[in-house]
N, C-alpha and C positions, 0 to 999 in steps of 0.2 A: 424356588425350583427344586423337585427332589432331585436324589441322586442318580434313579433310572432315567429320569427325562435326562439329565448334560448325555446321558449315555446314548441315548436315540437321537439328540442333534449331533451328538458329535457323529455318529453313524453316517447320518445323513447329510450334512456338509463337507465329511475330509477330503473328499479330493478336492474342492475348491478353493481349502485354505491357504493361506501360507503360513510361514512359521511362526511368524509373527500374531498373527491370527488365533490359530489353535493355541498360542501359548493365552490370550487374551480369555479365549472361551473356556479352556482350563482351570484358570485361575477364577472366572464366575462361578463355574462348577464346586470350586474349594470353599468360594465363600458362600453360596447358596446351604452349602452340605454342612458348614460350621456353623454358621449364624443362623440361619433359617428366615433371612429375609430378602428382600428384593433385588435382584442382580444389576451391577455397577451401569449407565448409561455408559456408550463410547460411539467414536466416529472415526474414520481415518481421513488423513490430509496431506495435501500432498507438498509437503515439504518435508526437512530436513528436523533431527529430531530437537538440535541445537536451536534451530529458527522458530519453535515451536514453544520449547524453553523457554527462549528468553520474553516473547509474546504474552505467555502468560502472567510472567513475572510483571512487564508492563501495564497490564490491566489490571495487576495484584488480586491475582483472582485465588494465591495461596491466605488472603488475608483474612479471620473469620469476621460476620456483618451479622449487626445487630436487626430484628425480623419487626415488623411494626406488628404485626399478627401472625395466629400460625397457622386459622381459616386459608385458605389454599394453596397452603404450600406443603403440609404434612396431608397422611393418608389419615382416613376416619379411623377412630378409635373408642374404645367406651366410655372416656371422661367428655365432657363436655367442652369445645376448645376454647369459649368468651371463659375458662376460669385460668389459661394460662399465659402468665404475662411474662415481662425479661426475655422472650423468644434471641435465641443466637444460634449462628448456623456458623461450619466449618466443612470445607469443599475436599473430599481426600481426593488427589491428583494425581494417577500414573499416566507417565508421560513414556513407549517403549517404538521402539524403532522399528518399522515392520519389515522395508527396504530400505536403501541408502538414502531412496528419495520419498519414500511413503512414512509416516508415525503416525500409531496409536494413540489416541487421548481417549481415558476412562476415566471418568467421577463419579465419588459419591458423595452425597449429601448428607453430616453428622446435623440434627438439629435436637438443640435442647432449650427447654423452656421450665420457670417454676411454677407449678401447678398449686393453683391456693385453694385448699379444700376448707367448706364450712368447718370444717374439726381443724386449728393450727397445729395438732400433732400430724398430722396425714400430711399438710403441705411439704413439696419436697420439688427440688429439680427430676426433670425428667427427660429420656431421652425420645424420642418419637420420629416417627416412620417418614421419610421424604416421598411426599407423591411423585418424584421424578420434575415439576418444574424448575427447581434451579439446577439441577445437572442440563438439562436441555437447554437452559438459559446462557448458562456457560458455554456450553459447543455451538449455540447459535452464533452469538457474540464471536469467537473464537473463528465459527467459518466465515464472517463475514470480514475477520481481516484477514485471514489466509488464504478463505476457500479451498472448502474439501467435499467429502462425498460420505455415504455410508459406507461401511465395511462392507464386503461381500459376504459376512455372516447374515442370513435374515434378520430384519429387524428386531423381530419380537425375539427372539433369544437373546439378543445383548441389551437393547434397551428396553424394551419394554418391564414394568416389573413381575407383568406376570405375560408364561407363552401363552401365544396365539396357536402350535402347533394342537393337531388332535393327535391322541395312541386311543388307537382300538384296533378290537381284531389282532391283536398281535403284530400289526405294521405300523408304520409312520409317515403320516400325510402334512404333507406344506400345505400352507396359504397360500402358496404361488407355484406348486404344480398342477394346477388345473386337476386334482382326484388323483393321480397317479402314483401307485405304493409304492415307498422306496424300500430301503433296504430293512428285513426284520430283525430285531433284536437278537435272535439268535446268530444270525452270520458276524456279529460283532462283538459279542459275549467272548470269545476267545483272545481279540485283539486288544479289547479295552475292558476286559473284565480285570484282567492282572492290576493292570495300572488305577484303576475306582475302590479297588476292593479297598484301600487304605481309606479313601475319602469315609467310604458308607462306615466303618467302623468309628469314625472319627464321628460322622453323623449321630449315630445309635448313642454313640458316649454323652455329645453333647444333648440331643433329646433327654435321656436318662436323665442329667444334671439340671435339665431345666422343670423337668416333673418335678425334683426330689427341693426344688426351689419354690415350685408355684405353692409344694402340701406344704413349706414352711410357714410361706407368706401368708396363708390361711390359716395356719393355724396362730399365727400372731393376730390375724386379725380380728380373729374368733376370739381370740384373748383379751384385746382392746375391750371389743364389743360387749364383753360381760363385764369387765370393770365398771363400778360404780360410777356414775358420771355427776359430777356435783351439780346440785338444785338451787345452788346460786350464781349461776352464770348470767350474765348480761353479757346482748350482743348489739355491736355498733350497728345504725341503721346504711350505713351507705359510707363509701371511702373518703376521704379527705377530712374525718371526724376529727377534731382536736382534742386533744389530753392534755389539758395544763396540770401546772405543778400547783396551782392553787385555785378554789372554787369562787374566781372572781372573773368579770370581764376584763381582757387586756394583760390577764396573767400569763407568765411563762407558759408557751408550748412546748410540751417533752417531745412528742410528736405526736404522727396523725397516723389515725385508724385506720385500713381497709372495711369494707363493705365485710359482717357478718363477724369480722373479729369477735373473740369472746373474752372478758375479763372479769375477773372474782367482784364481788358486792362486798364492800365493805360495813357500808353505811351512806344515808343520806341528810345534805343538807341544803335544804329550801329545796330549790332548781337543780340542785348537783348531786350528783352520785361521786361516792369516793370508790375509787377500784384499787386494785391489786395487780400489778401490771405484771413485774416479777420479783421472785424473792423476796428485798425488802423493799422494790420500788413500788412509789402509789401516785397516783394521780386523780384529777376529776376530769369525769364528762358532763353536759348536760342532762337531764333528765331527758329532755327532747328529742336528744338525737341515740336515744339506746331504746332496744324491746328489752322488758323486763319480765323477768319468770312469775306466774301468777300468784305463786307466795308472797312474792316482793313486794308485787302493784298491791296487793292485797292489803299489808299493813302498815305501807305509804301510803300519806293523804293528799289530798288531790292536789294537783303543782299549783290549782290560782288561787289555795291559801297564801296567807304572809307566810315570808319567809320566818318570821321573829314567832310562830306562834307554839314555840318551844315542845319538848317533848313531854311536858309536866300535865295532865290532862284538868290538874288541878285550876288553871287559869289559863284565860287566854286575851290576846290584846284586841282591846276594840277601838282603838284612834289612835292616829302617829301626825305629831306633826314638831315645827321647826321653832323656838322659840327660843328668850331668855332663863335662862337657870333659876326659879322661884326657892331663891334661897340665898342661906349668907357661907355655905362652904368657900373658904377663899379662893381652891385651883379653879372653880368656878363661878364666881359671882362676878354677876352683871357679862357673860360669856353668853354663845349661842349655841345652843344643847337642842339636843335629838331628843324627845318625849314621848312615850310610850304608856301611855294608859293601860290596864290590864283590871279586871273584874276577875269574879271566881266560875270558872266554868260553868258549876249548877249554882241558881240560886236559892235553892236552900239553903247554900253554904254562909255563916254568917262570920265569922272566924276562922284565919288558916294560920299554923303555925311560923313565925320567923324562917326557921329553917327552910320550911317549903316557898317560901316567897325569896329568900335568899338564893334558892336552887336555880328558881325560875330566873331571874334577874341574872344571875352566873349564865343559863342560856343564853340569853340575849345578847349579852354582853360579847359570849365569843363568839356571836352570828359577825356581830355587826360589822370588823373591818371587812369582812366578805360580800356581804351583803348588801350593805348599803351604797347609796348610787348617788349620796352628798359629799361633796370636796370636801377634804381633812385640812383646807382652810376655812370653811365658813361652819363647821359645825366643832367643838373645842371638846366636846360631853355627852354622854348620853344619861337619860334619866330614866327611870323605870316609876311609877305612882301608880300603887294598887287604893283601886280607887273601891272600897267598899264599906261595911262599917266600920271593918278596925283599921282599915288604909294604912299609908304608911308607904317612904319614899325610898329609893338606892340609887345609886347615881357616881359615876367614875369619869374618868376624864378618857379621850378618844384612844391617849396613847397608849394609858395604862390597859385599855381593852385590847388593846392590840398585842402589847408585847402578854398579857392572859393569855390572848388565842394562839398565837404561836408559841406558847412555853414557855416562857422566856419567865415569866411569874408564874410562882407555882396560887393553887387557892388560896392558901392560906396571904401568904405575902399580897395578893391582891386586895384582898378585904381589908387587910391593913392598907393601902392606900386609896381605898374606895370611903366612902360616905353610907349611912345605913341612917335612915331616921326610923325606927318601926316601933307600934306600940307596945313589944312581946321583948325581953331577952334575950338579945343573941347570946347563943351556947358558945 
């Protein structure tokens, strides 16, 4: 409500207010003129200001309540409202005494909600505009254990959030004088021009301040916007995504995703993405449940390879299966080992150096506590046989892979308790 309109209602209503009244439309006036948004609902009732008190207290209507949604209960605005969730609302409540036997009740509606933007720097709580349903919800409630009435100010100046009065012509016409010009702003400019002049200068300040806010927030965001945005972000497909703390099923969940989350690409392995959650935290998602930036998909191979088919392009495996340990190694002979066949990528290739066959086998090895989907009682080993002309076997026991893949053994000390049969010199 600007500050000339409180000046034409008030024109137009004083001689039917009371004191208590005019103080109520005043005080709209101050905050229409400060804030610049919709003026407080209120109703008068016809009781005692005490009995009115204590009423509300009973209904705990001073208590703030959590919103299941904010779809109709805030006024429209230009974010979209299915992006804000945690909705909480808080009722401001003057409670003022008009007569001995009449009180004022005025509410307004604080509701804040956090707004989750595609970008997780943008998300932020926010505060947003009451369509007037739960103030009105409150005074209904409120009149049906007391019973009261409207105030004798017209409606649409106290509750409503925007007036229903028209100014034109230089007079002021009610919704309920049937056409009939009341009094014109000039016959009231004397009386109540003294006592507003404070408000409107308050007004013009607050405008000022909110301009010199809006060219900030632009200009930050103008700022955001040209910043470089990283080209390896993956985003979670849909909310309830899980982030284990390791690339296996049944691993720790750190927690779970929101729909569109973004998180750094670390690396992949088989089915899993490792990300960068923050700072030094990391975690995996599935491959499945992220969109990946088309660099990424680009020189990732497709998810219904094996997981085992290493990042060595030099070989690759072409049969897995479950058997005994063809060999006399003690921590595994006559035990049941995991088997991994492996040829040379191209077959022109007729010889590949130890080294590079060592690499490959070192892959596998630290896939496999992750990876694999056989109980660490029924398999004891896993074996690697390049099966080609100069072949040749590696082979470690499950645990030793395990504590490889986790650190715990650095390379070297692993190969010391691994097995290598190969026809080439290890260096």
């Amino acid at each position: 409500m600007k500050t000339s309109a409180c000046v034409k209602i008030s024109a137009l209503i004083l001689p039917a207010l009371t004191p208590g009244a005019l103080a109520i439309l005043l005080s709209v006036c101050i905050i229409a003129a400060s804030t610049g948004q919709a003026v407080p609902y209120a109703r008068t009732f016809p009781k005692s200001k005490e009995e009115v008190e204590s009423t509300l207290k009973a209904m705990q209507a001073y208590a703030g309540q959590k919103l299941p949604v904010v779809d109709g209960f805030v006024a429209l605005g230009d974010q979209p409202l299915n992006r804000y969730e945690r909705a909480f609302y808080q009722l401001s409540i003057d409670v003022l005494a008009d007569t001995p036997n009449t009180t004022i009740v005025r509410v307004a509606a604080k509701i804040t909600a956090w707004y989750a933007d595609r970008d997780p720097s943008k998300s932020e709580y926010q505060v947003l505009s009451s369509n007037g349903r739960l103030e009105l919800d409150l005074l209904d409630r409120l009149s049906d254990k007391l019973g009261g009435k409207l105030i004798s100010v017209p409606r649409s100046s106290v509750e409503a959030p925007r007036p229903k009065l028209e100014f034109s012509g230089g007079s002021v016409t009610s919704p309920t004088s049937s056409g009939k010009s009341a009094t014109s702003p000039a016959d009231v400019s004397g009386s109540s021009g003294d006592e507003l002049a404070p408000l409107r200068m308050k007004r013009e300040a607050e405008e000022k301040r909110a301009q010199q806010l809006t060219q900030e927030l632009q200009s930050l965001q103008e700022i955001q916007h040209n910043q470089a945005r990283p080209a390896n972000l993956v985003v979670a497909r849909k909310s309830g995504t899980p982030v284990l703390a390791k690339p296996a099923i049944g691993s720790r969940v750190l927690f779970t995703a929101a729909a569109d989350d973004e998180f750094e690409f670390l690396d992949a392995e088989g089915e899993w993405i490792h990300v960068k959650i923050s700072g030094a935290s990391r975690g995996y998602i599935r491959r499945s449940s992220l969109d990946l930036p088309e660099a990424i998909s680009a020189r990732l191979k497709s998810p219904n390879e094996s997981p085992y088919s290493g990042k060595d392009p030099t070989f690759r495996v072409v049969r897995e299966e479950t058997s005994t340990f063809p060999g006399d190694w003690e921590p595994l002979r006559g035990k049941t080992v995991r088997i991994y066949s492996v040829q040379p990528a191209s077959a022109e290739v007729n010889e590949t150096p130890a080294k590079s066959k060592l690499e490959f086998a070192a892959s596998l090895f630290r896939k496999f506590p992750s990876a694999s989907s056989s109980s660490p009682n029924s398999v004891q080993g896993i074996v690697v046989i390049f099966d080609s002309a100069d072949g040749g076997l590696v082979a470690s026991t499950v645990s030793n892979a395990q504590q490889f893949a986790s650190g715990v053994l650095s390379l070297e000390a692993f190969w010391k308790s691994s097995y290598a049969d190969l026809p080439q010199r290890v260096p």
